[in-house]
C-alpha positions in Angstrom: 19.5 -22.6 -1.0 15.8 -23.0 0.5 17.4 -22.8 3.9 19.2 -19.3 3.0 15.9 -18.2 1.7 14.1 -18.8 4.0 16.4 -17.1 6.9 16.6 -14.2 5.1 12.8 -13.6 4.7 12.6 -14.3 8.7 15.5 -11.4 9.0 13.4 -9.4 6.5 9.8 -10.1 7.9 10.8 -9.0 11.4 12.6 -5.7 9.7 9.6 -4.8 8.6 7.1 -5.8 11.4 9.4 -3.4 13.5 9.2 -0.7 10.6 5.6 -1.2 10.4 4.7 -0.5 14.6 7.0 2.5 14.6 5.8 4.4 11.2 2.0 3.5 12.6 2.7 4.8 16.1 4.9 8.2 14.3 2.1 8.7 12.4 -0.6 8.5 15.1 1.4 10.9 17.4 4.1 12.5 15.7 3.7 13.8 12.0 0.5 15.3 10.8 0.5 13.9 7.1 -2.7 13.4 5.6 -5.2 10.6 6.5 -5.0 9.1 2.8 -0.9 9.7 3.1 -1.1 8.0 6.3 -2.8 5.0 4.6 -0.7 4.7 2.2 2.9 4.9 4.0 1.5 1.8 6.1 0.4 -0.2 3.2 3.9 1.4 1.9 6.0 -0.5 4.8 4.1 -3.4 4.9 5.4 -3.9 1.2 9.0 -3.0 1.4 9.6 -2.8 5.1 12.6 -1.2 6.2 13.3 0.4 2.5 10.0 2.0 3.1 11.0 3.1 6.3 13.8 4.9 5.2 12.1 6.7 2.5 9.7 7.9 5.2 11.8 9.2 7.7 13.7 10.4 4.4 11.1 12.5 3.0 8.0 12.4 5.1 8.6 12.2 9.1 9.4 15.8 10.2 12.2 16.7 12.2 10.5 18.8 14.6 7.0 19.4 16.1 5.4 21.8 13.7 8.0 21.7 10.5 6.3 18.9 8.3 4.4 21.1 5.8 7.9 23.1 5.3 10.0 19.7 6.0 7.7 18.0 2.3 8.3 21.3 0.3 11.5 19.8 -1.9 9.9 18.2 -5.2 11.6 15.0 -4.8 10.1 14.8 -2.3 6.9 15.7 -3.3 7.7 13.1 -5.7 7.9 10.0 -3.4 5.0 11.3 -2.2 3.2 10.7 -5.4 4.7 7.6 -6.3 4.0 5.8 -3.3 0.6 6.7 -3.1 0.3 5.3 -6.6 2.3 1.8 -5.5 0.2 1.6 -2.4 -2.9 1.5 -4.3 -1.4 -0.5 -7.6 0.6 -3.0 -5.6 -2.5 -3.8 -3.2 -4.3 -4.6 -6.1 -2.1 -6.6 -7.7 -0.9 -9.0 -4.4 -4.5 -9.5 -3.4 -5.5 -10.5 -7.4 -2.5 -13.0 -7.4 -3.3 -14.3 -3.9 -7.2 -14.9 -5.1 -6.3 -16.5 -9.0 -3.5 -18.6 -8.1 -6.2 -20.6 -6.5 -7.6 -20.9 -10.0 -5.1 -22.4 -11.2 -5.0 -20.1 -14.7 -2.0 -19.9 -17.2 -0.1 -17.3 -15.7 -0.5 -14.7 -19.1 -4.0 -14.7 -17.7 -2.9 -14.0 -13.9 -1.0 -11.0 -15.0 -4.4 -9.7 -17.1 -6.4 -10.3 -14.5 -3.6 -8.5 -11.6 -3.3 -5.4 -14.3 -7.1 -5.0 -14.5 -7.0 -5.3 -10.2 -4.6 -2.8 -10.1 -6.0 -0.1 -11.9 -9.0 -0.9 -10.6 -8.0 -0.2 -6.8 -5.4 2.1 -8.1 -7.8 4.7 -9.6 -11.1 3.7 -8.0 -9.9 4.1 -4.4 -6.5 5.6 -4.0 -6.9 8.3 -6.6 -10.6 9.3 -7.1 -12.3 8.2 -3.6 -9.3 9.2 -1.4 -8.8 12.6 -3.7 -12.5 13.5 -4.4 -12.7 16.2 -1.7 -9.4 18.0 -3.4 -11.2 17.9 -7.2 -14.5 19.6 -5.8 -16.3 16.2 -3.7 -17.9 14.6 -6.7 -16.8 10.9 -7.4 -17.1 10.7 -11.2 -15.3 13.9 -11.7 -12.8 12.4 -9.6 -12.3 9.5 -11.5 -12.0 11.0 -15.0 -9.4 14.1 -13.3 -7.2 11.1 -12.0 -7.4 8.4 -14.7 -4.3 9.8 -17.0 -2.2 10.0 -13.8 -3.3 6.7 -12.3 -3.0 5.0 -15.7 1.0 6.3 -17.1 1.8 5.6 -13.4 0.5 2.1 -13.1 1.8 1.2 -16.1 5.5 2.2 -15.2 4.8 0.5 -11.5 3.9 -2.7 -13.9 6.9 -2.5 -16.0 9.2 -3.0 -12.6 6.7 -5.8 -10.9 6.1 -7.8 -13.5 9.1 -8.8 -14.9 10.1 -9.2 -11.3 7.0 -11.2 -10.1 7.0 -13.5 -12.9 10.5 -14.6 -13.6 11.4 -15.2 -10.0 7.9 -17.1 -9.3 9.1 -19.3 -12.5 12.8 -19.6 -11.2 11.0 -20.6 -7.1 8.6 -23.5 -7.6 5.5 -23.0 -5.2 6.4 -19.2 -4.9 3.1 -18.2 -6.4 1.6 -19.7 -3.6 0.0 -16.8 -0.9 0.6 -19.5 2.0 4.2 -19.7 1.2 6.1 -17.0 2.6 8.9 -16.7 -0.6 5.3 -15.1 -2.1 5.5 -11.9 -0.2 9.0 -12.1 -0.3 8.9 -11.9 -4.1 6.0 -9.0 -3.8 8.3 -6.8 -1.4 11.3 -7.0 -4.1 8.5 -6.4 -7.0 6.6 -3.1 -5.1 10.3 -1.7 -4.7 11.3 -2.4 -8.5 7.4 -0.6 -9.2 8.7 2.0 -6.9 12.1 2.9 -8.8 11.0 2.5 -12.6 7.9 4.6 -11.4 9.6 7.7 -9.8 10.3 9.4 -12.7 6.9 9.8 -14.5 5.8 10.9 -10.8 8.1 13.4 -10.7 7.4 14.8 -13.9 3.4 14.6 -13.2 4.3 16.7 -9.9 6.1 19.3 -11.5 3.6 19.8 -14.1 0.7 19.9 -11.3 -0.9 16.9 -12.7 -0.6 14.5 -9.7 -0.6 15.5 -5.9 2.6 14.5 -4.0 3.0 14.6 -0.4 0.5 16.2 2.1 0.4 17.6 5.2 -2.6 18.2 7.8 -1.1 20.6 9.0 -1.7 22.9 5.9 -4.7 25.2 6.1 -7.9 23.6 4.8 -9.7 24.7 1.8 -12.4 28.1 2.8 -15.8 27.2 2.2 -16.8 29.7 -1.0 -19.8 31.8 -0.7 -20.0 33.0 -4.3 -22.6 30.7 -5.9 -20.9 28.6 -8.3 -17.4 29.4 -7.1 -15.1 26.8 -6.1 -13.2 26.6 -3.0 -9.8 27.7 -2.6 -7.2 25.0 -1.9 -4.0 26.0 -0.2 -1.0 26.1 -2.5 1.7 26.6 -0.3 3.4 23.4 -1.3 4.3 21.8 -4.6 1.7 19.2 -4.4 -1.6 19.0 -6.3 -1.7 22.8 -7.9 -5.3 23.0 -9.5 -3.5 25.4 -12.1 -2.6 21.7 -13.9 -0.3 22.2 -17.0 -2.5 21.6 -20.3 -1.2 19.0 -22.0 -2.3 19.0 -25.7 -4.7 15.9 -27.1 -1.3 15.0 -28.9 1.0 15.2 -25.8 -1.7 13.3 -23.5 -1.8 10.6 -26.9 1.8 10.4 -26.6 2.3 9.7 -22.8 0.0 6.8 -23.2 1.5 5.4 -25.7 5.1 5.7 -24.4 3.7 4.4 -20.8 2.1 1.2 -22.6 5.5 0.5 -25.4 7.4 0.4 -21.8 5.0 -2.4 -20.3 4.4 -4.3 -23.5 8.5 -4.1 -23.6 8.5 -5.6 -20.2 6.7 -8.1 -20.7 8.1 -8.7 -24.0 11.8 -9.0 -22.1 9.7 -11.2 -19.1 9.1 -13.7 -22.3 13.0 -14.0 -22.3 13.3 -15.6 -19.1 10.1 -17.1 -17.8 7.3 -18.8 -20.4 4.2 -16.7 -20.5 1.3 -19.2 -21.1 -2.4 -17.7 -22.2 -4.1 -21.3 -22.7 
């Protein structure tokens, strides 16, 4: 069984190191997506290798020189676009918390605390307010507090696909919580693409109501610089990614999001229970 593993993580490993050199020399020289896009894609294959390689050349690698701001119109996929921006950030956050506490040696209830709090902590504080400050007029804080609903209902469905995956097969392959064994990142790879699948759908539905960005191209015209005083600059809408006319969502719709986004993870973890002991002392 260890041998099998083992042989298929070499197969996978070598899938995605060629899947990896390709999408970053495409993206260098081919198709113009967006620097923080571009960022995110790569962190995107390094996760799920060639699965992520065929959502990019799905949804994201245009067929022809000059054709990717038309080729990223359609709203799904304007919807992976916002989706795996969101896993590239969450899913960074987690693997780098589990890699640092599992030389702690903490009950593993604590691990996943401490790889939640990681991942919205990258997840909002980088990938969505640093990278997405100069779309929500260049000022950090307001950044943060535009983003946080998004980033938080997203990481939360991201965490109800990776952690029942992370935890019951790390409990099912002993030393697999290990970063220097290599069944680790195979274990991460198949959690990022559960994240990826449960997570689609609230993406989608953020995208169509204008409240998250989805894919982007650099080869859309760049925001004019405003010479009114106190007049903001105008962002090109000519895709269906972030529209700054954002649906309003009512205090009691916003309430209920969260709440449904948090009975899903706590239900997750709740069904983990099932199959792998959760330990908090």
């Amino acid at each position: 069984m260890e041998a099998m593993i083992t042989g298929m993580l070499l197969v996978w490993y070598i899938l995605t190191a060629g899947s990896l050199i390709f999408v970053i020399w495409d993206l260098l020289y081919q198709t113009p997506a967006m620097g923080v896009m571009k960022l995110a894609w790569i962190l995107i294959i390094v996760y799920t290798g060639p699965v992520g390689l065929f959502l990019y050349l799905l949804a994201c690698r245009q067929p022809l020189p000059g054709t990717h701001e038309q080729f990223i119109t359609a709203h799904w996929k304007q919807a992976i676009g916002s989706m795996m921006h969101c896993v590239a950030g969450d899913a960074t956050g987690i693997i780098l918390a589990a890699a640092i506490v599992y030389h702690f040696g903490l009950p593993n209830g604590i691990d996943l605390i401490i790889e939640y709090t990681a991942a919205f902590v990258v997840g909002l504080l980088v990938f969505q307010a640093l990278f997405m400050k100069s779309m929500l007029g260049g000022n950090y804080l307001v950044a943060v507090r535009k983003t946080f609903f998004a980033e938080t209902v997203s990481m939360n469905m991201v965490m109800v696909g990776m952690i029942p995956t992370m935890v019951i097969l790390m409990d099912r392959l002993p030393g697999s919580d290990s970063p220097v064994n290599p069944t680790f990142w195979g274990i991460m790879s198949l959690a990022a693409m559960a994240g990826m699948v449960i997570a689609y759908p609230i993406n989608s539905w953020m995208v169509a109501k204008g409240i998250k960005h989805g894919m982007m191209s650099a080869s859309m015209p760049q925001p004019a610089p405003s010479r009114a005083p106190g007049r903001k600059p105008a962002m090109a809408m000519t895709m269906g990614s972030m529209s700054h006319h954002q649906a309003k969502l009512t205090p009691a719709q916003t309430l209920g999001i969260f709440l449904l986004t948090f009975t899903c993870l706590i239900a997750a973890v709740w069904i983990t229970s099932w199959f792998a002991e959760l330990r908090f002392s």
